[in-house]
Wavefront OBJ file of the C-alpha trace (Angstrom):
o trace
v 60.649 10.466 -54.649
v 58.348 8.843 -56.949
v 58.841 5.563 -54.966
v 57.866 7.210 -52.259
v 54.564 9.021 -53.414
v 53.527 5.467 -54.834
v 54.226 3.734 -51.681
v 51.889 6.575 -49.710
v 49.008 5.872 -51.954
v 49.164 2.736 -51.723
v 48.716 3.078 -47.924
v 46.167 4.742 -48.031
v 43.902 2.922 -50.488
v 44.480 0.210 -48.024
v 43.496 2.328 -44.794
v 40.169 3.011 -47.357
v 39.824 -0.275 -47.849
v 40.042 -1.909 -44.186
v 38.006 0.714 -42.876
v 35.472 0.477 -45.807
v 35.459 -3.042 -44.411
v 35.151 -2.713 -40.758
v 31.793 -0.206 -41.649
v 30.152 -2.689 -43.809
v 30.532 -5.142 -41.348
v 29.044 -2.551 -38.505
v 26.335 -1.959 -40.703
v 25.444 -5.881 -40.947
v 26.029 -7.012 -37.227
v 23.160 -3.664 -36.671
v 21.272 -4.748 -39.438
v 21.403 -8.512 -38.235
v 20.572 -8.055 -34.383
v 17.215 -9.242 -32.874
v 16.048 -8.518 -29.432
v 12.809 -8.878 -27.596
v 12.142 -6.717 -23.795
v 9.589 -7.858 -21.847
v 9.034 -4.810 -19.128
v 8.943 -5.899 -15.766
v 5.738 -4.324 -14.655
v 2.826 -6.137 -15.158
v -0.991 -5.521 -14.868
v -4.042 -7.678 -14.023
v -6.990 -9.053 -13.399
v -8.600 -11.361 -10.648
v -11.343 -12.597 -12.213
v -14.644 -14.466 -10.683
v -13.563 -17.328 -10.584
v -10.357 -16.606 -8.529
v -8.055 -16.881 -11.166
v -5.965 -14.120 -12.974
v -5.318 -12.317 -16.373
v -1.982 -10.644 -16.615
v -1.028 -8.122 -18.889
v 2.328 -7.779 -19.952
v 4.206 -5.681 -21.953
v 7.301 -5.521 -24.129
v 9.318 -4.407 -27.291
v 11.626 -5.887 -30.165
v 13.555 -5.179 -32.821
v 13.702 -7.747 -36.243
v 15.618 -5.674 -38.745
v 15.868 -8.440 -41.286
v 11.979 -9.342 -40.632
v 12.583 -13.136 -39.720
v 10.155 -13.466 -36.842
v 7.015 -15.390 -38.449
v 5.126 -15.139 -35.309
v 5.956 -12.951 -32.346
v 4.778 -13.607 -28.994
v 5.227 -14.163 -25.049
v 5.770 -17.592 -23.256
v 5.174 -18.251 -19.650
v 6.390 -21.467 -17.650
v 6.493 -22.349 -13.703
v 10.365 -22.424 -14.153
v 12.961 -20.559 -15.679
v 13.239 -19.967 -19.411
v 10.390 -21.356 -20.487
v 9.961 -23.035 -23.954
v 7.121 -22.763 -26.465
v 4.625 -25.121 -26.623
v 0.730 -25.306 -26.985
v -0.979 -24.546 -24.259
v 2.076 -21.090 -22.852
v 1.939 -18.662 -25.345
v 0.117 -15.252 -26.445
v 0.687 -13.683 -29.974
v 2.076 -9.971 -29.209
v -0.554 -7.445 -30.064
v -0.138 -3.638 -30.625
v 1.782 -1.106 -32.757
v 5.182 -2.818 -34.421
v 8.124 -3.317 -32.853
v 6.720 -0.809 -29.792
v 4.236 -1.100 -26.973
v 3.401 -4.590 -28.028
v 1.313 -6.455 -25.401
v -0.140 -9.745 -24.204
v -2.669 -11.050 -21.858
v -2.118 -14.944 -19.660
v -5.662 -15.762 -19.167
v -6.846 -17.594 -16.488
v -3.600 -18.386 -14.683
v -3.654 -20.146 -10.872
v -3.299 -17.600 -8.272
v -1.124 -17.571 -5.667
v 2.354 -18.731 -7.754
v 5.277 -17.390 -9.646
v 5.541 -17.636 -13.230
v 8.197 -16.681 -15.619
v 7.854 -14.636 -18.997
v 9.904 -13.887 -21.777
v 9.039 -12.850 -25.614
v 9.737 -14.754 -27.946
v 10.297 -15.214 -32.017
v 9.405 -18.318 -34.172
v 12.185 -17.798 -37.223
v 11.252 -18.698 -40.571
v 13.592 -22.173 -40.661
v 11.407 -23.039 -37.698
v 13.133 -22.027 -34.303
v 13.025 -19.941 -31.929
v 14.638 -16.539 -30.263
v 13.993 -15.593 -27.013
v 14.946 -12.288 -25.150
v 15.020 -12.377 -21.339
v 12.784 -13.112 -18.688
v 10.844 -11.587 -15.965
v 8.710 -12.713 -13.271
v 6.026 -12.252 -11.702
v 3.844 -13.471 -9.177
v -0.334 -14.150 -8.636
v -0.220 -13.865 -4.776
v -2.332 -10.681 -5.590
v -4.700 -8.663 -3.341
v -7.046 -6.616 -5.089
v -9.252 -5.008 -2.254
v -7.141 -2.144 -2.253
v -7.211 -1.336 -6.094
v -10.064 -2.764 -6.873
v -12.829 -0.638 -7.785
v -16.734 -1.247 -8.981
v -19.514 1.940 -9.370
v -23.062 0.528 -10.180
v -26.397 2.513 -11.183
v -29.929 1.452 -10.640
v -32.110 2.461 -14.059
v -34.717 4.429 -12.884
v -37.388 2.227 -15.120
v -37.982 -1.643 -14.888
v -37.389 -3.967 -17.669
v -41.000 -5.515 -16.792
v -43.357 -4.997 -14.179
v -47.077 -6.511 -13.063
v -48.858 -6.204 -9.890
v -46.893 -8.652 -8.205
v -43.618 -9.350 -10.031
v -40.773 -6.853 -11.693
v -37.406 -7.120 -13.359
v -35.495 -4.179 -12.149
v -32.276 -3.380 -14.299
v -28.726 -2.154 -13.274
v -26.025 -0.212 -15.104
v -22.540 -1.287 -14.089
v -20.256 1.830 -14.873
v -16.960 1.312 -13.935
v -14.941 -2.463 -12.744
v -11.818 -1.875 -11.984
v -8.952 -4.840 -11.049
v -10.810 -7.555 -10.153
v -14.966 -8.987 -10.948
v -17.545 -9.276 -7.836
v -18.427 -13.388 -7.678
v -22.147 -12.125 -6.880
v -24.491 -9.156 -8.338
v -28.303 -8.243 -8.470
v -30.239 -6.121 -5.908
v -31.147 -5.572 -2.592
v -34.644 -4.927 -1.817
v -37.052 -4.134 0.392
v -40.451 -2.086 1.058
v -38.422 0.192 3.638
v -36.449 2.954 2.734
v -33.447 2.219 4.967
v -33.263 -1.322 3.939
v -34.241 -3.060 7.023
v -35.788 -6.707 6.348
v -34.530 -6.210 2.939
v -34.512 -9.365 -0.066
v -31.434 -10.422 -2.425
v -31.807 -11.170 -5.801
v -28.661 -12.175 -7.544
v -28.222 -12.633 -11.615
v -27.395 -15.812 -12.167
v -27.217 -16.336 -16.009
v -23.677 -14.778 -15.955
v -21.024 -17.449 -16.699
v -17.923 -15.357 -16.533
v -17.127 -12.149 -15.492
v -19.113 -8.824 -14.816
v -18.508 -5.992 -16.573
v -18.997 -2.632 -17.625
v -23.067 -3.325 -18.975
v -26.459 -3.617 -18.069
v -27.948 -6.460 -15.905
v -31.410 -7.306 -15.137
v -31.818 -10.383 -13.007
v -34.353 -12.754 -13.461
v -38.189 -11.593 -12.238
v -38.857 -10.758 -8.741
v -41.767 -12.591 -8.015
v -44.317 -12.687 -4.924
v -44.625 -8.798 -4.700
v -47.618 -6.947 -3.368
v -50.378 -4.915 -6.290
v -49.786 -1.346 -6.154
v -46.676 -1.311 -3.234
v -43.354 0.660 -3.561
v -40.533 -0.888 -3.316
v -36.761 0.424 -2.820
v -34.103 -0.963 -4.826
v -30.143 -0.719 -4.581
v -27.201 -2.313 -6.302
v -25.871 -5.420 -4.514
v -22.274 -6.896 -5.288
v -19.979 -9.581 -3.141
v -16.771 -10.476 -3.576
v -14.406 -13.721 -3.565
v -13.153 -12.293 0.104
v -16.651 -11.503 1.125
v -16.807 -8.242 1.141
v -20.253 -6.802 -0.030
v -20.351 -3.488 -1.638
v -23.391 -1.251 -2.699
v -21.425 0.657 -5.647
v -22.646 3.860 -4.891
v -25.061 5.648 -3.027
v -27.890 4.826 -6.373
v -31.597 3.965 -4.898
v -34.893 3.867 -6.820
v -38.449 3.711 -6.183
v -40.180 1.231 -8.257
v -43.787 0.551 -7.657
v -46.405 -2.746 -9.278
v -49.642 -2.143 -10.667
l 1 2 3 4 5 6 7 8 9 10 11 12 13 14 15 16 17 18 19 20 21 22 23 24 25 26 27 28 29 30 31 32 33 34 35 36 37 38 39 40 41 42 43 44 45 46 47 48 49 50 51 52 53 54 55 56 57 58 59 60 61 62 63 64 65 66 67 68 69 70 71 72 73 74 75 76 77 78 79 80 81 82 83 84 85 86 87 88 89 90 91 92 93 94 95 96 97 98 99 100 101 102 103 104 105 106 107 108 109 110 111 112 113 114 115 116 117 118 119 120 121 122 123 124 125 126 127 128 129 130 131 132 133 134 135 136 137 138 139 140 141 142 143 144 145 146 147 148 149 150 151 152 153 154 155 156 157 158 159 160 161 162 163 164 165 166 167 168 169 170 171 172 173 174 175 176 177 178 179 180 181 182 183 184 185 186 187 188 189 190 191 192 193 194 195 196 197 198 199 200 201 202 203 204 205 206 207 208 209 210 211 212 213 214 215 216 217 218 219 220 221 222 223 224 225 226 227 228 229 230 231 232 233 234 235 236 237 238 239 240 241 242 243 244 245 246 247
């Protein structure tokens, strides 16, 4: 009988013991797992020049911390590989929500992203790709609301500098804004006059172009936004019209 009670607990201090072992070892394959998502949807940008921004999106897990630097790649072909000139640092809240922008990217191709870590003994982990492609057409999304001010930046008797509020660009930037103008209220015979100190793209500010010249003393002119796009489509942003008149 005694025999038997020792050879019981013996049993069982070795069931404790194996399964004591199979937890800890759980515990350290969760502790010791890295991933990084990259969500397929994507968002962006067409900007002046024709090219495009894309946003992307993601989330990872790094339980031990090793990630140095945490980021997104993007290549032509699958699985793309770090280098200098294909990568965004992830921005955002840890671990979720974290997000990147590819600036100026060639329209019109596919491209392939996936997140990536650069480990503290100098390589790399990367989760799994997506892709996505810049054949994108914007003039359905696209949106762009503009607001004459109702006062000139400077006006004489024969010159002004009118100024417009641009209050909401949405999807993609106009190649061309400024003005239309013209000493009839419907626009007929009406004048362009384009900004043309802007070197990127519009946004959400003020503009003024530069001065209208040749004007008549004392003469009342009607202004309204003007705004063109890569496709050619010309847009008013609104129904906004002033009055402005010279000395």
């Amino acid at each position: 009988m005694r025999n038997l009670m020792k050879g019981l607990l013996i049993c069982v201090i070795t069931l404790m013991a194996v399964s004591c072992s199979k937890e800890d070892n759980l515990n350290a394959n969760q502790f010791a797992k890295k991933s990084f998502v990259t969500k397929k949807a994507t968002d962006f940008f067409v900007n002046r020049d024709g090219s495009v921004n894309v946003t992307v999106n993601g989330g990872f897990q790094d339980p031990r911390g090793e990630g140095e630097e945490r980021g997104f790649v993007y290549g032509e072909s699958s699985n793309p590989l770090v280098n200098l000139n294909n990568t965004i640092v992830a921005a955002g809240p840890i671990q979720e929500n974290v997000f990147g922008v590819f600036r100026n990217i060639a329209k019109g191709k596919v491209y392939y992203v996936r997140g990536y870590f650069r480990l503290k003994n100098g390589s790399y982990f990367y989760g799994k790709e997506i892709v996505f492609n810049t054949n994108i057409d914007a003039s359905k999304t696209r949106k762009l609301s503009m607001e004459m001010l109702s006062k000139p930046h400077w006006v004489s008797s024969t010159e002004m500098t009118p100024q417009l509020d641009v209050t909401e660009l949405e999807k993609e930037s106009p190649k061309e804004i400024g003005f239309e103008y013209s000493v009839n209220k419907d626009f007929s015979n009406s004048k362009k006059a384009l900004a043309t100190d802007i070197k990127g793209n519009i946004f959400v500010t003020k503009y003024a172009v530069l001065v209208i010249k040749g004007l008549t003393a004392k003469t009342t002119y009607y202004f309204r936004p003007y705004a063109e796009y890569n496709d050619g489509t010309v847009t008013n942003g609104g129904k906004s019209v002033v009055e402005l008149t010279t000395k």
